[in-house]
Structure formats: C-alpha cells, structure tokens
N, C-alpha and C positions, 0 to 999 in steps of 0.2 A: 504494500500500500504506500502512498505517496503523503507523506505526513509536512505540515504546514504549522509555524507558529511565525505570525506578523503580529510586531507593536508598532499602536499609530496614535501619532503625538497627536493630542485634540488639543485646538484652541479652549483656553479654561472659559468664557463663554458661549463654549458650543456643548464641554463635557458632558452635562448634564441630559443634555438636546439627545447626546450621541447614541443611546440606544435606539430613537424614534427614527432619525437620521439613518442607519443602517438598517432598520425593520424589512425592510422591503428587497432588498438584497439579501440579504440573509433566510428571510422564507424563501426565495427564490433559489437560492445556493443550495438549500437542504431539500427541496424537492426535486434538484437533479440527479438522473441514473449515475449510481457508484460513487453519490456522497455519503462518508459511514459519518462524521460528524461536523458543525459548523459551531462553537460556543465561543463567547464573547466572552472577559472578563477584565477586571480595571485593577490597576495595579494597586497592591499595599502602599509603596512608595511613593508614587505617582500620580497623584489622582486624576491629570489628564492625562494620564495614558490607558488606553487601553488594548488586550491582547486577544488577539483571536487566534484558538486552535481548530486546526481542519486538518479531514482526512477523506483520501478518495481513493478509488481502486483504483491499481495501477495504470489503467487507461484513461480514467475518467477526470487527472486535472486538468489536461488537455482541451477538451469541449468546456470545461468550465471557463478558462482564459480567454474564451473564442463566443459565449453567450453574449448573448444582450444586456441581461442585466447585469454582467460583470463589467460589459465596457461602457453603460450608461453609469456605474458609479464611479468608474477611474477619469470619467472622463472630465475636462475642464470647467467643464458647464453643471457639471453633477456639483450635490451639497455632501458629497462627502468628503469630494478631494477639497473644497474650500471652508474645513473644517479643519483641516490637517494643519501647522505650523511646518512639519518637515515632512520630507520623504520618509513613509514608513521602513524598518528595519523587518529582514525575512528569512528564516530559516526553510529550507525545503528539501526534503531529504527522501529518498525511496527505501525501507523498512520492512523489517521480515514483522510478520504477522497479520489477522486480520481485525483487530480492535483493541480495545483496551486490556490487560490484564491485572489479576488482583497481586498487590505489593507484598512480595513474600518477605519482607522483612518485617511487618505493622500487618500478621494478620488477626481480625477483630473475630469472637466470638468462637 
C-alpha cells in the first residue's frame, strides 16, 4: 500500500475554518476505489498545523493525483491552497501490508 502523511501550515485565521474548508475533499478522497484511509489531525505543538494521514492500494494514488477534486483543491483558485502560509511538507512511501496493525509493544486488555 502507498502510505501518505502531509503537514499543512494553516493560516491561524483560517485554522479553525480548516476542517469545513477540506470537508468536501476529503469525502470525496474516501469515496475513491482503493482509499483504505483519509484522517485529519492538528498538531499538539502547533495549533495551525495540521496532519493528514492517507493510504491507498498500491495502484490507486495515482487516479487520486489525477481527480477532480484533488486538482480543484490544489488548485490556485481553490480555499484550501489560500489557506496555507507554506508549501505543505510530505512523506510518501510504498509499505508492506494492508492496514493498520495492533502495537505489540502497548497491548490493552
């Protein structure tokens, strides 16, 4: 699978906004074939920052890059890229397995 983790610096008057702001993108990301997951989260340190982790079988980041609604939110005219302060920062890596696994170091119960 094709695993993904981007931090994208928000304007601190937009932070708040930024969940509403990506709403629409983001249902649309998880309703495409061979998204296992699409989650949002804002940093401890950072409070305008926030991180999205995604993951897609190995064929399927590719049609996501190439969507509609991937390139109406990159795009210049889109509120998400004029939300941003900087170029988001992005890990993306292709990874043996097909989802998440439980932490054998912290197992509960």
């Amino acid at each position: 699978m094709i695993l993904i983790v981007v931090k994208f610096p928000v304007r601190a008057e937009k932070a708040e906004q930024w969940p509403a702001i990506v709403k629409e993108f983001t249902e649309a990301t998880r309703a495409e074939p061979g998204n296992k997951w699409f989650e949002w989260s804002r940093s401890l340190e950072d409070p305008h920052e926030f991180v999205l982790v995604e993951a897609f079988d190995d064929d399927a980041a590719g049609p996501h890059v190439e969507s509609e609604h991937f390139r109406r939110a990159i795009s210049a005219e889109g509120e998400m890229r004029r939300a941003l302060t900087a170029t988001p920062k992005i890990i993306s890596r292709q990874v043996e397995g097909e989802g998440w696994d439980e932490m054998g170091e912290m197992k509960i119960g």
